[in-house]
N, C-alpha and C positions, 0 to 999 in steps of 0.2 A: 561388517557391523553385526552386533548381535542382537537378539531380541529382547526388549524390554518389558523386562520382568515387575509383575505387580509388587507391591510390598507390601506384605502380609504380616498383622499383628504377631505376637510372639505368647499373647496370654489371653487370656479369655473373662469377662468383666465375672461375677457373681449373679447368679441368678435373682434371688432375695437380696436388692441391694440395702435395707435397714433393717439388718437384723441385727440386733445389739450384742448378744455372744459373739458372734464374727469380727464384729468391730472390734468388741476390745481385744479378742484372739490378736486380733491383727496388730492394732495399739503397742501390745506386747512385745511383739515381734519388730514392728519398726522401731522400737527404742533401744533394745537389746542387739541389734544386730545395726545400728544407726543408717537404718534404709531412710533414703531420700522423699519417697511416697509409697502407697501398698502395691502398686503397680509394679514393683521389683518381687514381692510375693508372690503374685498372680504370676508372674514370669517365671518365679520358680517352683509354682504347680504345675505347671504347663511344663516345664522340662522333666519334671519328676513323672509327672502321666504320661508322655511321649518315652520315659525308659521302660515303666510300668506293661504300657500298650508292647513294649518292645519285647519283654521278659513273657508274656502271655502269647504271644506268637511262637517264643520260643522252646513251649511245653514238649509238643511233637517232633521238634525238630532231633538231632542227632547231640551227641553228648559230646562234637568238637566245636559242633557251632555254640554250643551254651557254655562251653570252656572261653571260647573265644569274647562270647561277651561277658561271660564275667570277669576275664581277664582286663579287656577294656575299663569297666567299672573300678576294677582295683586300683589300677594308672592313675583312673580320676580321684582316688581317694575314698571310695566307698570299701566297706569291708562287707565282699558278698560274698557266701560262699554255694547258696544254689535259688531258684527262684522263690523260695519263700522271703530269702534278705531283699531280693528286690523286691516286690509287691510290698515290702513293710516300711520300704523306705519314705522321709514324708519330708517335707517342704524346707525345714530346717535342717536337715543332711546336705542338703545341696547349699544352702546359704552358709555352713557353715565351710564351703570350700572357695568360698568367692577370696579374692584377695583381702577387701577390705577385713574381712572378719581374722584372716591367718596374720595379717598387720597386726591386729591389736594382740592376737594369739605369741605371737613369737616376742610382743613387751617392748615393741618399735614405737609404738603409739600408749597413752592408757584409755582414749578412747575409742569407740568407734567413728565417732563424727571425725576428729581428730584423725584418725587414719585413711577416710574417706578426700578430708582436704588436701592430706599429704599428696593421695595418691592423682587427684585432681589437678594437685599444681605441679606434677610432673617432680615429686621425690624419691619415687618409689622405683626402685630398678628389678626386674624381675630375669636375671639370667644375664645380666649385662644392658640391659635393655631396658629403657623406659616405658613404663606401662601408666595408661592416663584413665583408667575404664575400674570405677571399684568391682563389677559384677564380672571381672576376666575368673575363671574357674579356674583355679590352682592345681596342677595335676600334683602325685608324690613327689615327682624327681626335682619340679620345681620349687617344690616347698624348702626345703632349704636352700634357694638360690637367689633368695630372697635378700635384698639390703633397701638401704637409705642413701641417694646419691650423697656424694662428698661433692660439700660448697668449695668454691672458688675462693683461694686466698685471697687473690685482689680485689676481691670483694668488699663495700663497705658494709660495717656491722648496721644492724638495724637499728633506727633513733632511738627507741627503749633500751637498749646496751649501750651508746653511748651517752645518754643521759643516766645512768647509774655510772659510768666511768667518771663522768664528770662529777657526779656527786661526791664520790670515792676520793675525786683530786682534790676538792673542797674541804672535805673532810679532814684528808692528811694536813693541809695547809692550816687548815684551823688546830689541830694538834700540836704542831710545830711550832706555833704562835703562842699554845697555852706554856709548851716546855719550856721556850724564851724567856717569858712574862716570868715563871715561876725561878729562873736562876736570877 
């Protein structure tokens, strides 16, 4: 058996929690990128400061290991080319590699909530593979591997489409009725 391990938050609250520029910064941001609460922001400060902290250790270090991580960074979709691009990087470069956002990006979706639900109710296939989580990181290679599952023929249509079917049967039948009447 192994040892269990505490779980440890992923983001860290705001120090000043009413400060009204923050808020609506934040506001902003959850609407534009249709995050669920600001707690997905805060998640992606926190990964943004943990590469940040990571690129700042790696001032001294040798010029294969900072190839090496900026190699990694590029994978992820970040365009770095030495530690000044990471330290500049800020909270919405990395939201803007979450799936939910490259959905609405690649015109799968038109919105973001829209692409969020898609990917919630298991539409979204990312490599062959269903993916259930809007905040999975999208690397490069996966960005184009990207689709929308293909429904089940034997599927019945949703009541909104067969209630416009039926409308449509109505319709013809009443047409058909006029052409009669008028010969």
């Amino acid at each position: 058996m192994g040892e269990i391990k505490r779980k440890k938050k992923k983001f860290s609250r705001p120090k000043q929690l009413f400060d009204r520029e923050r808020i609506d910064a934040e506001d902003k941001i959850v609407k534009k990128y249709g995050l669920k609460n600001k707690k997905e922001i805060w998640k992606a400060e926190s990964q943004i400061s943990k590469i940040r902290r990571q690129a700042k250790n790696l001032i001294p270090k040798s010029d294969a290991e900072k190839a090496e991580f900026f190699d990694k960074l590029n994978r992820m979709g970040f365009k770095i080319n030495d530690v000044s691009d990471v330290l500049a990087l800020k909270e919405e470069d990395f939201l803007n590699r979450r799936l939910q956002t490259i959905v609405v990006k690649k015109n799968l979706t038109s919105t973001p909530k829209q692409a969020r639900q898609l990917i919630v109710h298991k539409h979204i296939l990312v490599d062959g593979k269903i993916v259930n989580t809007p905040s999975f990181v999208v690397t490069k290679d996966l960005e184009d591997k990207i689709a929308l599952k293909k429904q089940k023929s034997g599927v019945k249509k949703p009541k909104v489409e067969e209630a416009k079917d039926e409308s449509k049967d109505v319709e013809k039948e009443v047409e058909q009725e006029k052409v009669e009447v008028k010969e």
